[in-house]
C-alpha positions as CSV (number, residue, x, y, z in Angstrom):
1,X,-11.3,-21.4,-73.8
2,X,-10.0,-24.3,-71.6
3,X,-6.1,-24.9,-72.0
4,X,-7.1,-28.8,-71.7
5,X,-9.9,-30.4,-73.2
6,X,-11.7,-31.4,-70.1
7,X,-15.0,-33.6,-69.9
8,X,-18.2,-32.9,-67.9
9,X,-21.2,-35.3,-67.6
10,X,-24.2,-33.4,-66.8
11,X,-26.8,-35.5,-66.0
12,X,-30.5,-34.6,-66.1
13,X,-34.1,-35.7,-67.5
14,X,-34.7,-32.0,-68.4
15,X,-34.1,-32.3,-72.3
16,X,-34.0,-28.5,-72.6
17,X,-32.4,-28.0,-69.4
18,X,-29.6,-30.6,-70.2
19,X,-28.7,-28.8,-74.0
20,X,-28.5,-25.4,-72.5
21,X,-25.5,-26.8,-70.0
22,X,-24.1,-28.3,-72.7
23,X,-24.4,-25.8,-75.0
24,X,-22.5,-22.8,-72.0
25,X,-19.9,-26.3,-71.3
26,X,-19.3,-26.7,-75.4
27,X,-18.8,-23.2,-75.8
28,X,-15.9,-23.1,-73.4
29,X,-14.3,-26.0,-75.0
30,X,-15.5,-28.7,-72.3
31,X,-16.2,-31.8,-73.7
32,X,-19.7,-32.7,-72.5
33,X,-21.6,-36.4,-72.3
34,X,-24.9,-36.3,-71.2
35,X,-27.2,-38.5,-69.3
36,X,-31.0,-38.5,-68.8
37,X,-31.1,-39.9,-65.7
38,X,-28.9,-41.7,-63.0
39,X,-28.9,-45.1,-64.4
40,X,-27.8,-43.5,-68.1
41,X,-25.3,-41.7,-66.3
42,X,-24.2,-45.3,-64.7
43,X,-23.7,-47.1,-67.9
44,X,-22.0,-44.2,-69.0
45,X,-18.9,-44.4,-66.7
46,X,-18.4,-47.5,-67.4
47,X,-16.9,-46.3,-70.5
48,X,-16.2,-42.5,-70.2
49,X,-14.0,-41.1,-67.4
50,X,-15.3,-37.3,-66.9
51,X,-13.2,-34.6,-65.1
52,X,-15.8,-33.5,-63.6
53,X,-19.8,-34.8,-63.3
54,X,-23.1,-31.9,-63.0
55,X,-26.0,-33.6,-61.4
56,X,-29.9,-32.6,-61.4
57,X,-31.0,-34.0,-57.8
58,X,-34.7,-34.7,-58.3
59,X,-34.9,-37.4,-61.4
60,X,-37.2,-39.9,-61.9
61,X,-35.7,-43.9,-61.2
62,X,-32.3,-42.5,-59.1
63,X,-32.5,-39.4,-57.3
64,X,-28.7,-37.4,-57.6
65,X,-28.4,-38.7,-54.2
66,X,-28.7,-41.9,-55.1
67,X,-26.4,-41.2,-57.9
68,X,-23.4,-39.6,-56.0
69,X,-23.3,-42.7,-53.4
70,X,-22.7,-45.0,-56.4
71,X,-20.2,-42.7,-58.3
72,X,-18.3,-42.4,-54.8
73,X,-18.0,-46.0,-54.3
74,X,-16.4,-46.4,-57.3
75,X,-12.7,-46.0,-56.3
76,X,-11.6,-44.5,-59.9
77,X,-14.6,-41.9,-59.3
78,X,-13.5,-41.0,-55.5
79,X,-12.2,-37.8,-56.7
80,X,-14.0,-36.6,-59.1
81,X,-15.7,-33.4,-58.7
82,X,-19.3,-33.7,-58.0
83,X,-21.9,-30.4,-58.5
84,X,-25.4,-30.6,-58.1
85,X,-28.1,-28.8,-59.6
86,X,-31.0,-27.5,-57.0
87,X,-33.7,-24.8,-56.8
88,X,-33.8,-21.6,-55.3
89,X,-36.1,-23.3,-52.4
90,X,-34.6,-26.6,-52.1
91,X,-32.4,-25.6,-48.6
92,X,-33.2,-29.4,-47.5
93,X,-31.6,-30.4,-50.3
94,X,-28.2,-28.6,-49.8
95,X,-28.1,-29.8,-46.3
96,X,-28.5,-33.0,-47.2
97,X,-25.8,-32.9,-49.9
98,X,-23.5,-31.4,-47.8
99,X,-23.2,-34.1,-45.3
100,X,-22.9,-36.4,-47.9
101,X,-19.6,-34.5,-48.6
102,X,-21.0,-33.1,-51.9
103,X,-18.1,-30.6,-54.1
104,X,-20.7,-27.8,-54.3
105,X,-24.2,-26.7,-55.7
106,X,-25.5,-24.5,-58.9
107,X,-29.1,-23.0,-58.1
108,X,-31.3,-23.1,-60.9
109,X,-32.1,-21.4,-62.9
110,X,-28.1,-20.2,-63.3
111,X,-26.2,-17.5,-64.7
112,X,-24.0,-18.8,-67.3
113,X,-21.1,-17.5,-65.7
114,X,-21.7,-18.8,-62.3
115,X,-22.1,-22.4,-63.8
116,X,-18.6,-21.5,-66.1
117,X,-16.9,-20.2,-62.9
118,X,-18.0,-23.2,-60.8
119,X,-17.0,-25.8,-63.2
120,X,-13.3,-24.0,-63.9
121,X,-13.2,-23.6,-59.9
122,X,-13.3,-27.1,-59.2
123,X,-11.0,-27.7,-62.4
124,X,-8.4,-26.0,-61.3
125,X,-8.6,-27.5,-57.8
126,X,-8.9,-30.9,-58.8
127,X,-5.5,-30.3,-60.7
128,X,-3.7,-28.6,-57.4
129,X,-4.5,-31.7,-55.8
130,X,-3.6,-34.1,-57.7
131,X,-0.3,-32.0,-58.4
132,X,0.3,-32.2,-54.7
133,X,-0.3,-35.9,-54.6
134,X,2.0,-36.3,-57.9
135,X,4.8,-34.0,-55.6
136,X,4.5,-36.2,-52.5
137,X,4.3,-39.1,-54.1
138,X,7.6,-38.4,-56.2
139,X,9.4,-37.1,-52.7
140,X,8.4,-40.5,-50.9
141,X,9.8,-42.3,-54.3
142,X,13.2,-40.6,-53.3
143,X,13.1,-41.2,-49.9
144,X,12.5,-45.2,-50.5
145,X,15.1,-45.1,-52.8
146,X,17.6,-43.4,-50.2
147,X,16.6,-45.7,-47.2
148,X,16.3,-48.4,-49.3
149,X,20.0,-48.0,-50.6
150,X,21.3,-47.8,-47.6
151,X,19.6,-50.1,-45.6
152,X,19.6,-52.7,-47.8
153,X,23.5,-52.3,-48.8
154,X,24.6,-52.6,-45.4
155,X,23.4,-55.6,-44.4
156,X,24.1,-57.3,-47.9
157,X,27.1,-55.8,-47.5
158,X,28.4,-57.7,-44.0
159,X,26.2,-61.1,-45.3
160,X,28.7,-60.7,-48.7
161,X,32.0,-60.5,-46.6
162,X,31.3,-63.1,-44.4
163,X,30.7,-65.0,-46.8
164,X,33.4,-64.7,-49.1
165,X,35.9,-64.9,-45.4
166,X,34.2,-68.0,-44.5
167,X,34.7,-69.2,-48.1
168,X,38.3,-67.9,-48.5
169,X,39.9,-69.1,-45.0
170,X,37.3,-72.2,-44.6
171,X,41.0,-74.8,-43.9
172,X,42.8,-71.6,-41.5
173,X,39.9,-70.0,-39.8
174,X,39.9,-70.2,-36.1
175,X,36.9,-71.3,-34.2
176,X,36.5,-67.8,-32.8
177,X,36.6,-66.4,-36.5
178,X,34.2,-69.3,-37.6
179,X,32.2,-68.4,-35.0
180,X,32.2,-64.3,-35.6
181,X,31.7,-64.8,-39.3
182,X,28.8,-67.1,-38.5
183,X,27.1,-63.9,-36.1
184,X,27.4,-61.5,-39.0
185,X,25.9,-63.8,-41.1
186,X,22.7,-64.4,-38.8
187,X,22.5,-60.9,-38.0
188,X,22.7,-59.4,-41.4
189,X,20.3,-61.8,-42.5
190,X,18.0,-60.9,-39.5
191,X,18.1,-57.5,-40.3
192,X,17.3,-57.7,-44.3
193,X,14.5,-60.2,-42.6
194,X,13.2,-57.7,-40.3
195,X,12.9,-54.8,-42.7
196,X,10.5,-57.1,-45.5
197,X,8.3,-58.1,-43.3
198,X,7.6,-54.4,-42.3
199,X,7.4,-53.8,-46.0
200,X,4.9,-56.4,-46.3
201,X,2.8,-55.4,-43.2
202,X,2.8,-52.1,-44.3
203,X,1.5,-53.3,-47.7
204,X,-1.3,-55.3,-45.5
205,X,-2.2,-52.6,-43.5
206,X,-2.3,-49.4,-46.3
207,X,-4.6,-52.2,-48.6
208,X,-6.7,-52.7,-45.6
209,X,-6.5,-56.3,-45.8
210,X,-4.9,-56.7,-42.1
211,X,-8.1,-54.6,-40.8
212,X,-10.7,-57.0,-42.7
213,X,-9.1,-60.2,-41.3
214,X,-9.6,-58.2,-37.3
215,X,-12.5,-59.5,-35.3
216,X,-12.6,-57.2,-32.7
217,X,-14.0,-59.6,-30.0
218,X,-13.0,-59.4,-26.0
219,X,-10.2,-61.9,-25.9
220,X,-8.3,-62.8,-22.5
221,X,-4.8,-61.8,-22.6
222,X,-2.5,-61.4,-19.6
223,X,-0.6,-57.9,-20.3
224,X,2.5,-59.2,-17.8
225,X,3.3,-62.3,-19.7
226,X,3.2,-60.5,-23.4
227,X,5.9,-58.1,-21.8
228,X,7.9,-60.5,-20.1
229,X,8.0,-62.3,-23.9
230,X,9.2,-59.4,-25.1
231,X,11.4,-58.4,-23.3
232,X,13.2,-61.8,-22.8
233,X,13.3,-62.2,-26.4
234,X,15.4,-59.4,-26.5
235,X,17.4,-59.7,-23.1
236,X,20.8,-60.5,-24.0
237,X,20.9,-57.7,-26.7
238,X,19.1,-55.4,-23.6
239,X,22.0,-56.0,-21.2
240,X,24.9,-55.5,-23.2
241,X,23.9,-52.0,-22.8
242,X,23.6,-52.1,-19.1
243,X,20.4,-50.8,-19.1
244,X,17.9,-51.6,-15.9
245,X,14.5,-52.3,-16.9
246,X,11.2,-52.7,-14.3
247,X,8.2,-54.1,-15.0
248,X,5.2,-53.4,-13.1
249,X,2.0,-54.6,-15.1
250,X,-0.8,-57.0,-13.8
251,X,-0.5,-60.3,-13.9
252,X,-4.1,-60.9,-14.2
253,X,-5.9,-61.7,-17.9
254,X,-7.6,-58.7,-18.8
255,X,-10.6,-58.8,-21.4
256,X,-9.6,-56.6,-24.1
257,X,-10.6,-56.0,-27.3
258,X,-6.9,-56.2,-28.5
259,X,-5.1,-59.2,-31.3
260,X,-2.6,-60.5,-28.8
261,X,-0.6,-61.1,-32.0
262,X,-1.2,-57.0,-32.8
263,X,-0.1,-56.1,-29.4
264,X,2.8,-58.3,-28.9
265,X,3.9,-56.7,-32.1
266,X,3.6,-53.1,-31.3
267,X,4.8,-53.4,-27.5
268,X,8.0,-55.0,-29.0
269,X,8.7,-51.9,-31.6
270,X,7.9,-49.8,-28.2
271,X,10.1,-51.5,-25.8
272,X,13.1,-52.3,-28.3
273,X,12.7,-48.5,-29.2
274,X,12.9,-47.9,-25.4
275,X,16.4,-49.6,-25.1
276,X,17.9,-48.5,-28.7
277,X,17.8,-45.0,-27.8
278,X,18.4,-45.1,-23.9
279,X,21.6,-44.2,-22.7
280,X,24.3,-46.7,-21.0
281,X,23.2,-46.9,-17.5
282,X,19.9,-45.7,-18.0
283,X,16.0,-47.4,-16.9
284,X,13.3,-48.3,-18.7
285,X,9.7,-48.5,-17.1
286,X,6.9,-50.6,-18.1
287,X,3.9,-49.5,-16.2
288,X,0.3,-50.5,-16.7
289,X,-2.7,-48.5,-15.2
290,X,-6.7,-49.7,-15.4
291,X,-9.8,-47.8,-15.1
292,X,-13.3,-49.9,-15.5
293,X,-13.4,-48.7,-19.1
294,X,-9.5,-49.1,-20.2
295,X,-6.3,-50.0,-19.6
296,X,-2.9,-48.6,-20.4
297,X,0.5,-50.0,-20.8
298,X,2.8,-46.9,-20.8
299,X,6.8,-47.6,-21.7
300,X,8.8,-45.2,-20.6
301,X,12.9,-44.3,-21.0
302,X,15.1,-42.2,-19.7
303,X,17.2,-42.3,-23.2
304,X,17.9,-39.4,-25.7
305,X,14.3,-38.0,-26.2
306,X,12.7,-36.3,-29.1
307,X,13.6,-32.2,-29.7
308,X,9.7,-31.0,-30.0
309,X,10.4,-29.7,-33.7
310,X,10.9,-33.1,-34.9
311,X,7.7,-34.8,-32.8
312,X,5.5,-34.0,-35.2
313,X,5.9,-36.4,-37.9
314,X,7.0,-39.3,-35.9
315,X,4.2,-41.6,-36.7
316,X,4.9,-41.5,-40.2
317,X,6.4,-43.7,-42.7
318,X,10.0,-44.1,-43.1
319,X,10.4,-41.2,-40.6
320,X,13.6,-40.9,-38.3
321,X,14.8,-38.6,-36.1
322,X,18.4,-37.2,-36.2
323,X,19.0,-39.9,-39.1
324,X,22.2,-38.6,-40.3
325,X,23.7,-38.8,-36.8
326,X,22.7,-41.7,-35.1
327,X,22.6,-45.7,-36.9
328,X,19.1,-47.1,-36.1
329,X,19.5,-49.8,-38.6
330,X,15.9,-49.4,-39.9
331,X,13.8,-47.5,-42.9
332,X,11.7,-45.9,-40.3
333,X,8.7,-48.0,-40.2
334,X,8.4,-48.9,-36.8
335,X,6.5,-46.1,-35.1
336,X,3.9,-45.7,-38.0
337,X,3.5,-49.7,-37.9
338,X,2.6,-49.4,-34.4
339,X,0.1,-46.8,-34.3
340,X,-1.5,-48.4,-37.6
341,X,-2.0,-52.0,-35.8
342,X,-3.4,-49.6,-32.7
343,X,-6.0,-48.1,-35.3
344,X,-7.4,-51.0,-36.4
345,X,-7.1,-52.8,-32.7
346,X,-9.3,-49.3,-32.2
347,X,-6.4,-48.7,-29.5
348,X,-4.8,-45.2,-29.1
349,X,-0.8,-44.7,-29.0
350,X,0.5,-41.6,-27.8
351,X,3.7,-40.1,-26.5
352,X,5.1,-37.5,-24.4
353,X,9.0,-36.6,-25.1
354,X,11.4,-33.9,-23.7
355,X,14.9,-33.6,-25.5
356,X,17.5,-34.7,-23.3
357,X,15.0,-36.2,-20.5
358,X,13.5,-39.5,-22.4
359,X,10.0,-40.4,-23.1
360,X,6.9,-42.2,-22.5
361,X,4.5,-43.9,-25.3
362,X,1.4,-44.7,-24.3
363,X,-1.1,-47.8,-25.2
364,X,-4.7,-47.6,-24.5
365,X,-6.8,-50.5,-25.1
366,X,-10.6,-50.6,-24.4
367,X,-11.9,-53.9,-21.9
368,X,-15.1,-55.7,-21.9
């Protein structure tokens, strides 16, 4: 017997056929529903949730086919294990199943036990999943709640006292103070301003709204003067660290099939990265290169790098390197932002790193 009552829809205008896989399912302790053919089966999920759904593939009105596209547009339905029911000669029917990306196939007419197995197979790994999901989605909980706690409280934290200084010494404060508390205040504010915007584009992009609104379309833009925005934008804060910075990318408006607005945005997360983690003294390199079919905008720095064991995740959410050792004022969005907006810009970001020695990401962008 089943530990959990689980229920199976078997679907199938066999009358006999249909009872007999019920009656094998019932004996187990499944719960079954049946369906007589795919439209039943239809107006049957719209008020039973199976565990699992058994499919005949030949049916008069909807073929199983037929049936498995609808059930797999349903999002609640998505991951629900789907079985199909075929003949011994029926090998067209398999392949075809399988590249629709059907869970697996019973060949009639079946052993009880094969049908048993099957069923407590895809049970059982429907449940691993979804523990797994449960587990990482419980460890990204925690991680929010860590970044957020931090990043949030420091912030808040010099917006607070400059506040209360400003408010405490308004009559005694010196113009230099006034000035100084005035900075923290803007900067803090910046900072808490930077970090929900990412939350919210992250938001847009994960819900697929940002991809819906692109209309991927050849659009002139001129790669030299996005880069020269960027980087002035950001010049004063560049400087203080005495970093050089060249720029050699054509001053010429390329056709691309790029948002401006999407690639100002991720070439600014590149470049700023390029100066946070270069060393006093160092270079930055912005470098373009064409071919007829693309072009590539590589930023390069001759900063800290990235040890190879922590390269892998580093285009993933609220991922940092060396964290606990270095203050990069950020949840660790940036990166994964960038290579999302390159996705759906049906760009490609990549990055070459060697610890110690800097590193180099890479934008590729397709022209008309």
């Amino acid at each position: 017997m089943t530990e959990t009552k689980h229920t199976v829809l078997v679907v199938d205008d066999e009358e006999a056929l249909l009872d007999i896989t019920g009656e094998y399912l019932g004996m187990e302790g499944y719960a079954v529903v049946k369906a007589r053919n795919g439209k039943n089966a239809l107006d049957v999920l719209q008020s039973t949730t199976p565990d699992i759904i058994i499919s005949d593939i030949t049916m008069p009105g909807m073929t199983g086919f037929e049936l498995f596209e609808k059930v797999r547009a349903m999002p609640q339905f998505q991951s629900t294990p789907f079985i199909f029911l075929t003949g011994h000669s029926d090998l067209r029917h398999v392949i075809q199943g399988k590249e629709l990306g059907i869970d697996d196939y019973i060949t009639k007419p079946f052993d009880p036990n094969i049908l048993i197995s099957t069923v407590r197979g895809k049970l059982k790994r429907r449940q691993e999943i979804s523990n797994s999901m449960s587990q990482q989605i419980e460890k990204m909980k925690d991680q929010l709640l860590r970044l957020m706690s931090h990043e949030m409280r420091t912030p808040l934290t010099s917006i607070l006292g400059a506040t209360e200084l400003l408010a405490e010494g308004k009559d005694s404060l010196s113009q230099k103070d006034f000035t100084d508390f005035l900075e923290m205040l803007k900067s803090g504010s910046k900072r808490l301003n930077n970090m929900v915007e990412d939350f919210l584009l992250v938001v847009r992009l994960e819900s697929g709204e940002l991809k819906r609104e692109v209309e991927l379309q050849a659009t002139p833009i001129n790669l030299h003067k996005i880069v020269e925005h960027v980087y002035t934008k950001h010049r004063e804060l560049y400087e203080k660290k005495k970093v050089r910075c060249t720029i050699s990318v054509d001053d010429q408006p390329l056709m691309l099939y790029t948002s401006a607005e999407h690639l100002e945005n991720i070439l600014s997360r590149l470049i700023d990265n390029a100066f946070k983690f270069s060393r006093e003294g160092g270079s930055v390199n912005i470098v373009s290169r064409s071919t007829p079919e693309r072009v590539t905008l590589a930023v390069s720095d001759t900063g800290i790098g990235i040890p190879q064991n922590k390269q892998a995740g580093l285009f993933q959410k609220f991922y940092q390197v060396n964290r606990e050792s270095q203050e990069q004022q950020g949840p660790g969005l940036g990166l994964y932002i960038a290579r999302r907006l390159a996705e759906i810009n049906e760009c490609e970001l990549t990055f070459e790193s060697t610890e110690g020695n800097g590193s180099t990401f890479s934008l590729s962008m397709r022209k008309k």
